[in-house]
C-alpha positions in Angstrom: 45.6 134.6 70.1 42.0 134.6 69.9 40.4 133.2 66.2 38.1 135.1 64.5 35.8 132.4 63.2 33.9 128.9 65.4 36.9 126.2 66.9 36.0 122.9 66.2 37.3 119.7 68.2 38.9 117.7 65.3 41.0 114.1 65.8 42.5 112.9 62.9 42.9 109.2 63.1 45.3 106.9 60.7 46.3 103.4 61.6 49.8 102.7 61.7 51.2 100.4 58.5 47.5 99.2 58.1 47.8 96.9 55.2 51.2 95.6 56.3 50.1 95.7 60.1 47.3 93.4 59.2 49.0 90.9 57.4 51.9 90.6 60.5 48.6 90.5 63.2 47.3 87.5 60.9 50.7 85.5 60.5 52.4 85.7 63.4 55.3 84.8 61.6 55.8 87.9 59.7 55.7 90.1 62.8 58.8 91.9 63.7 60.3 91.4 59.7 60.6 93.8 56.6 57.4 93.1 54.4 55.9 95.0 51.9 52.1 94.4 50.9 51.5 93.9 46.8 55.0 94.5 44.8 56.2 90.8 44.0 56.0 90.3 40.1 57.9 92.0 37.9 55.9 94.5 37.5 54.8 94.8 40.8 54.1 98.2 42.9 54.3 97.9 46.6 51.1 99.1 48.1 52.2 99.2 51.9 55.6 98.5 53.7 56.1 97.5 57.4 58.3 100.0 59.9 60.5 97.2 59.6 60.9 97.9 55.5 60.3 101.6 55.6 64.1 101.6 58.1 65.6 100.5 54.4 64.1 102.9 52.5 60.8 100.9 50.9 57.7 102.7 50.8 54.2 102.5 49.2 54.1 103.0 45.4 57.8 102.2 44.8 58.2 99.3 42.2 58.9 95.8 43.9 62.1 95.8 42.2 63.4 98.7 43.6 61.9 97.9 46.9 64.1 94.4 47.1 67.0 95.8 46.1 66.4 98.6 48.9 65.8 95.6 51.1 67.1 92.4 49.9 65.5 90.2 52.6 62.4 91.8 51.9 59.0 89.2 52.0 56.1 90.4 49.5 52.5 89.3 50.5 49.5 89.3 48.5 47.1 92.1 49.0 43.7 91.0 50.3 41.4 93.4 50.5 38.4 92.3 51.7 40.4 91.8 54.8 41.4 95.4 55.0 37.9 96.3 54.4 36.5 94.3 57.3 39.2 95.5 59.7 38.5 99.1 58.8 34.5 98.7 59.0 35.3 97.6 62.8 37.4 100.6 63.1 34.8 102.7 62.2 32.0 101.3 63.5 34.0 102.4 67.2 33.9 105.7 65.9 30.5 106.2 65.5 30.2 105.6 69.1 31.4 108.7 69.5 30.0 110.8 66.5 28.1 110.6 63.8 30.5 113.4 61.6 33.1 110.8 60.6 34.5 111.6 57.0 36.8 108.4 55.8 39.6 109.1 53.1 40.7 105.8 52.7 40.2 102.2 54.9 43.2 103.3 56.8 42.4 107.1 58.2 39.6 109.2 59.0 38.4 113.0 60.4 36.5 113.0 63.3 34.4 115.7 64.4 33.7 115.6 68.3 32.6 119.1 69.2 30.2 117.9 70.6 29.8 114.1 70.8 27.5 111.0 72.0 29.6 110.7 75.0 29.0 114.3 76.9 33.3 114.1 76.9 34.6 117.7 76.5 38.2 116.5 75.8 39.0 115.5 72.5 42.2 114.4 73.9 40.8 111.9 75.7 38.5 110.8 73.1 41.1 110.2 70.5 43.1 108.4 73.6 40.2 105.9 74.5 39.4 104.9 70.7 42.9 104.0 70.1 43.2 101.8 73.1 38.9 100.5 71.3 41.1 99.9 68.3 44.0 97.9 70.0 41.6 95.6 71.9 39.1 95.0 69.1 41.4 94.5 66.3 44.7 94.2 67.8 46.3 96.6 65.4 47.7 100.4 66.7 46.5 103.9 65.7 47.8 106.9 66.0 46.3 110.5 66.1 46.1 114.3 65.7 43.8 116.8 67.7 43.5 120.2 66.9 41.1 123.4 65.9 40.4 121.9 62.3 41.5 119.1 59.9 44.7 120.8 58.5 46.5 120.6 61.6 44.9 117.7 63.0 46.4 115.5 60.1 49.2 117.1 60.5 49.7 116.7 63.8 49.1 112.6 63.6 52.4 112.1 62.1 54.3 113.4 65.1 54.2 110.3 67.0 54.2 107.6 64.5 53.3 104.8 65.5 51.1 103.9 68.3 50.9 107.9 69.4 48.6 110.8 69.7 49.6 114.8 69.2 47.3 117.5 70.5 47.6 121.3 69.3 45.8 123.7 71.6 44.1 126.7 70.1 46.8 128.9 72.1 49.5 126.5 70.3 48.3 126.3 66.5 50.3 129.3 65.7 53.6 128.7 66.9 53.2 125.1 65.6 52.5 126.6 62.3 55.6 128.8 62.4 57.9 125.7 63.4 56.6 123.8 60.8 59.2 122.5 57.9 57.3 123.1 55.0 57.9 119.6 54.0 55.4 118.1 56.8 52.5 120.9 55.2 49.5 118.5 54.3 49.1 119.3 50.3 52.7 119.9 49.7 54.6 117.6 47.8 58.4 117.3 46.6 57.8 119.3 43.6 55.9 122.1 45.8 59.0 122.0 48.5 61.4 121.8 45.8 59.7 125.0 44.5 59.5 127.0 48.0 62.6 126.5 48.8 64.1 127.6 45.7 61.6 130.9 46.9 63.6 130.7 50.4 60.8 129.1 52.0 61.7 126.4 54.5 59.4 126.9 57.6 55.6 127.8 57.9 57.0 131.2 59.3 58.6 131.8 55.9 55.6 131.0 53.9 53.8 133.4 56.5 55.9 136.6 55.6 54.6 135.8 52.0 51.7 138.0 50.4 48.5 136.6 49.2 49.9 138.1 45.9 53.3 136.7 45.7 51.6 132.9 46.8 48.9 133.7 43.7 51.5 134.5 41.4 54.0 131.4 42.1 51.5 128.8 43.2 48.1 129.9 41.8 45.0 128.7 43.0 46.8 126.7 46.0 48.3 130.0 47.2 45.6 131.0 48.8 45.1 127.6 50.5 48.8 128.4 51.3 48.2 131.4 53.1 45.2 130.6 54.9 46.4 127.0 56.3 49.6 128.8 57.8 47.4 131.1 59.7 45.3 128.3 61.2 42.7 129.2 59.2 40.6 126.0 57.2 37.5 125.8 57.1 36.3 122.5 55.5 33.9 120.7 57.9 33.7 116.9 58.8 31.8 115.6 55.4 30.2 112.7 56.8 29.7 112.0 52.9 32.6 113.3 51.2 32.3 114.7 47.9 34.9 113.4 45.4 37.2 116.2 44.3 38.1 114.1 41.4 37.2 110.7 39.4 40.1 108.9 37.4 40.6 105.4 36.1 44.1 104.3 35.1 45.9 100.9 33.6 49.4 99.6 34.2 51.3 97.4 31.4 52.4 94.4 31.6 54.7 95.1 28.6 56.2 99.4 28.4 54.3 101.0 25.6 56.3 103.2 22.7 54.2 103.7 20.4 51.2 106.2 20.4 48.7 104.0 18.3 49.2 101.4 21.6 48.7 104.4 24.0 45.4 105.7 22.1 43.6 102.1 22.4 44.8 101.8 26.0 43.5 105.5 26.5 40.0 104.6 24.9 39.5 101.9 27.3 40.5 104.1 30.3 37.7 107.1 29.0 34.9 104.2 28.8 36.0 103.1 32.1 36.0 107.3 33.5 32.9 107.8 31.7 31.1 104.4 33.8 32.1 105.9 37.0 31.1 109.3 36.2 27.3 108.0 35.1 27.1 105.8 37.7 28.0 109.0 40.4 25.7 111.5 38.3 29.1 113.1 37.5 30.8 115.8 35.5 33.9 117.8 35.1 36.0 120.3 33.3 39.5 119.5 34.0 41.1 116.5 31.9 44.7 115.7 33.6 46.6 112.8 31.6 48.5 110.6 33.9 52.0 109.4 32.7 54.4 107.3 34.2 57.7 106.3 32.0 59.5 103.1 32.4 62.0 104.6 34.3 59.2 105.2 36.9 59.1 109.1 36.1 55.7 110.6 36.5 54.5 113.7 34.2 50.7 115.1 34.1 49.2 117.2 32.0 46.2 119.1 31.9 43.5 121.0 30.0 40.7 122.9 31.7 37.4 123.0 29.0 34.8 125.7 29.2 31.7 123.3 30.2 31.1 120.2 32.1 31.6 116.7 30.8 31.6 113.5 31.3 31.3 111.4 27.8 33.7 109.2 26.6 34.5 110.8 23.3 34.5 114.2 24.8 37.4 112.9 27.7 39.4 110.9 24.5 39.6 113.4 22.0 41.1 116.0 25.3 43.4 113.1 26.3 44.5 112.5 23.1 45.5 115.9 22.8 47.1 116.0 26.1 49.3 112.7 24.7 50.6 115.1 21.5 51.4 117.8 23.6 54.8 117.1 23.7 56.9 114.0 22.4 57.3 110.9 24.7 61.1 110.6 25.1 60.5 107.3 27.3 58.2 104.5 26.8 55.4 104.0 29.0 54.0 101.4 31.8 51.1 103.7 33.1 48.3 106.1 31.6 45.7 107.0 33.4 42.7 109.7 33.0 41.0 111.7 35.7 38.5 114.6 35.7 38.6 117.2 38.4 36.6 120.9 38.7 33.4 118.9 39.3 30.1 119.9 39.3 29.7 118.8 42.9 32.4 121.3 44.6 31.8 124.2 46.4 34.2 126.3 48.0 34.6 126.5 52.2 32.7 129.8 53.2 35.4 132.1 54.0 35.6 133.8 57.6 32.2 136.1 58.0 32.9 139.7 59.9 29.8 138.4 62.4 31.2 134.6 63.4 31.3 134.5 67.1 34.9 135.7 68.4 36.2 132.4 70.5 37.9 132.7 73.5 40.9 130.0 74.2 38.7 128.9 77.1 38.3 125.7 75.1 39.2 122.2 76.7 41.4 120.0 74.3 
């Protein structure tokens, strides 16, 4: 199948059980057993588990209660994050041998754009091959990673061969690979979105391909289209060596659960003066308020209003907040609120396919 729009060479990279993998290469002594990162007071969160915790079911944002009873020999470690931060600053220094279009999304993983790159190699293949071996030597920790025709995929595609592997999609494979995929392993689709396709009989990216654009509108609104592009191969959103925040939050977890609602509105207030410091300090404003809930019985609801202009003042983000809170009665009492502001006036939307892009050709070496 030939694409209708410029291929890029994209590697996905995302270190294996960074947080955890660091803290085992450190102390040799946790290397080989079950230990989750963060998670060890009572009302602890696990921040990263080790393969050797995720075989018992722990996993990152699971409460460290849970967690030890999911794993009773489990060992909790402080977090340290300036460590994590030093490691990754090494990581990525080796990627900028290679290119200058490196877009981070966290200390852990990155996109890399290597088209056409500072070492004359055509193959991305190879590229992605030689900076994981970098990685290994320099920091003694394992990578893995995903090469394809764009950044969907590409993150997709590094989860194949977890840990310590590398998956390449061709531009002649993308669309089978798209077909075979359980919806499940879609980048952007959660539980509740499974839950919800395949209550619509969709299990497999060639389900959600015999969907119209209008049925995906209708059932998933704006993602729909996302939806039906993706499945297609089709995404368009470049390497951002600067990435643009698609959202600015600020939450607070309890030490004791919250029940009442005169609690929650001072712990709110604090939250939007916290928001509204970000948001000054990044020249910042948005229209959609989501209130972030989680119960004590680790239940998670949002809730959302979309306002008419742009804001970004305290009051303004409260008084939404606080009418998010009264939308509907708390039946539980609370251990997390949190308040983040999305529709920014920094986003624009990926240029969709032109009629005159440059037809490629699958003569294109991965």
């Amino acid at each position: 199948m030939d694409f209708d729009f410029p291929l890029r060479k994209i590697i996905h990279v995302d270190m294996d059980a960074f947080y955890a993998s660091v803290e085992q290469h450190d102390n040799p002594e946790l290397k080989g057993k079950p230990i989750a990162v963060g998670g060890g007071s009572k009302r602890g969160v696990v921040s990263a588990a080790s393969y050797e915790a995720r075989k018992f079911g722990v996993r990152s944002a699971m409460s460290g209660m849970q967690a030890q009873r999911n794993c009773p020999q489990l060992i909790f470690v402080k977090p340290r994050f300036d460590r994590y931060k030093e490691i990754s600053l090494q990581i990525r220094s080796i990627f900028y041998e290679y290119t200058d279009l490196v877009e981070p999304l966290s200390l852990d993983e990155a996109y890399l754009d290597v088209t056409e790159n500072k070492k004359g190699n055509p193959s991305a293949t190879l590229i992605a091959k030689e900076i994981r071996q970098k990685i290994l030597d320099k920091t003694g920790l394992t990578a893995s990673a995903g090469i394809s025709i764009n950044k969907f995929i590409a993150k997709v595609a590094s989860d194949y061969n977890k840990p310590n592997g590398q998956k390449t999609v061709n531009p002649e494979e993308v669309i089978q690979f798209l077909e075979d995929l359980d919806i499940r392993k879609f980048y952007g689709v959660g539980k509740v979105t499974a839950d919800k396709m395949y209550r619509l009989g969709i299990f497999t990216g060639k389900d959600l391909k015999q969907k119209s654009l209008e049925f995906l509108d209708e059932h998933f609104g704006k993602s729909g289209k996302y939806y039906y592009h993706v499945v297609r191969g089709i995404h368009l959103s470049a390497v951002k060596p600067h990435r643009i925040p698609k959202s600015v939050g600020a939450e607070r977890t309890f030490f004791e659960n919250l029940s009442s609602e005169i609690f929650m509105l001072e712990k709110l207030r604090h939250i939007a003066e916290e928001l509204e410091r970000r948001l000054k300090k990044s020249k910042i404003a948005g229209k959609t308020i989501t209130l972030k809930i989680k119960f004590s019985d680790f239940t998670l609801q949002t809730r959302s209003k979309t306002l008419p202009y742009y804001i970004s003042s305290k009051d303004l983000i409260l008084e939404t907040a606080k009418e998010l809170l009264y939308q509907s009665p708390l039946e539980e009492s609370v251990r997390l609120l949190g308040i983040s502001l999305a529709n920014l006036n920094t986003e624009k939307d990926d240029e969709p396919p032109k009629k005159e892009s440059v037809l490629v050709q699958l003569k294109f070496d991965f």
